[in-house]
Phi, psi and omega in degrees: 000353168092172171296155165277147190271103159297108173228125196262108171271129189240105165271128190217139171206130185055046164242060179291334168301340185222032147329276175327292199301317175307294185307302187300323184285336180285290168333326169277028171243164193217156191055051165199173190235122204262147174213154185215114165247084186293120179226110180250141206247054171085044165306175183221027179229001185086028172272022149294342159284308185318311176272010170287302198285284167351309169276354192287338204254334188225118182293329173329323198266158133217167216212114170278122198241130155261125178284327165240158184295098191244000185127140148291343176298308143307324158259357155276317176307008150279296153286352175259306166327314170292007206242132178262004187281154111011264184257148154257116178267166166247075218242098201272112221308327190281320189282184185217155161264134186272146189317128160083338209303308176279027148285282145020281168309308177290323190301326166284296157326299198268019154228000152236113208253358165286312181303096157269343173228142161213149209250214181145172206258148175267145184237139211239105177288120160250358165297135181270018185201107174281146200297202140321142150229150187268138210218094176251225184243120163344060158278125174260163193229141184226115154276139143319159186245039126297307191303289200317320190282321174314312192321296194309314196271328156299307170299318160079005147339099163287100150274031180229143163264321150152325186293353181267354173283129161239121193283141152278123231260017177264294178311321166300321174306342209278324194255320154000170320294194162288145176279134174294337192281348180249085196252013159234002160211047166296308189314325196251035114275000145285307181296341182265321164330302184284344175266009181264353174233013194171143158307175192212137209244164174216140182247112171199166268026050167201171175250145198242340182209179199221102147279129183272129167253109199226179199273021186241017155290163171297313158335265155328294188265357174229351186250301187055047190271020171266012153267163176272346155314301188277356178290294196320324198293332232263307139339302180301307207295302162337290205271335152307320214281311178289004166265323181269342195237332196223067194287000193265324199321000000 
């Protein structure tokens, strides 16, 4: 049946310093057949140059140019639209993928055809040189995405950061696009989106992606959540989220 087609969207704007390192961890992955939609969104540092001469070097890459500054919301619903794979990543230009991780993620999807989304645990780099990540022996988790959203709604919890996700591109359509209206919890209305329509997989005993933790997260600059103001919004942010996907709850 051939590999499975992955197309991993790299949204960016001014990370041109960790551009290279984001790509290159996807291009290193093996036993799946890769496509990279690199969308850069009117950066002001050349990273549009960088990923041009990247896709210029690999036919795998291709490169979304905004002449203007349109947002994030508007350009992952872009890069996902352009995107032809099977499955869909979400891959934010600062983050990284761990050796193998979308064999790993796919490998769980083509053998439960219920699982529309599947996640795994993350290592939050704070580093300019990431550590190892650790690969141990594979165990998967499959919830109904009844369970999952319970999980979710007790705990009341995001437990995916994003870059360890992989979608299946039937569920996303199904749940789609990102809402402009959620522009601080979109990620985590979707991930609950999606469990209102497919099951939800876990990859684990390894590790699958590398989130960078810097002074340009959302986290950090809109959250602040080592104050009780940004603890609060993030909470609030939360809780839209669970409004907009589940208004009966």
């Amino acid at each position: 049946m051939g590999l499975p087609r992955v197309s991993v969207v790299v949204p960016c704007y001014n990370y041109r310093r960790f551009l290279s390192d984001s790509v290159g961890s996807v291009l290193g992955q093996e036993g799946v057949d890769l496509e990279v939609v690199i969308v850069d969104d009117a950066s002001s540092d050349g990273s549009v140059d960088l990923a041009n001469e990247i896709a210029t070097k690999d036919s795998r890459v291709r490169v979304l140019e905004h002449k203007h500054n349109v947002g994030h919301i508007a350009t992952y619903n872009e890069g996902l639209a352009a995107a032809t794979g099977d499955y869909l990543v979400l891959l934010s230009a600062d983050d990284m993928l761990t050796g193998g991780s979308l064999l790993r993620a796919t490998a769980l999807m083509e053998a439960n055809p219920s699982v529309g989304m599947t996640y795994g645990r993350v290592i939050q780099l704070r580093t300019a040189t990431p550590p190892p990540a650790r690969v141990g022996r594979i165990r998967w988790r499959v919830w109904k995405g009844a369970d999952w959203l319970a999980l979710r709604a007790t705990s009341v919890r995001n437990v995916i950061m994003c870059p360890e996700v992989v979608m299946r591109a039937d569920a996303y359509r199904n749940v789609g696009p990102y809402r402009a209206d959620l522009p601080h919890s979109g990620d985590f209305a979707m991930w609950l989106a999606a469990a209102t329509v497919a099951d939800v997989g876990f990859v684990g005993g390894c590790d699958q992606a590398y989130y960078r933790v810097h002074g340009q997260n959302m986290h950090m600059t809109t959250f602040d959540i080592d104050k009780d103001d940004g603890l609060l919004s993030d909470l609030t942010y939360r809780s839209m989220a669970f409004e907009a996907v589940l208004p009966t709850a």
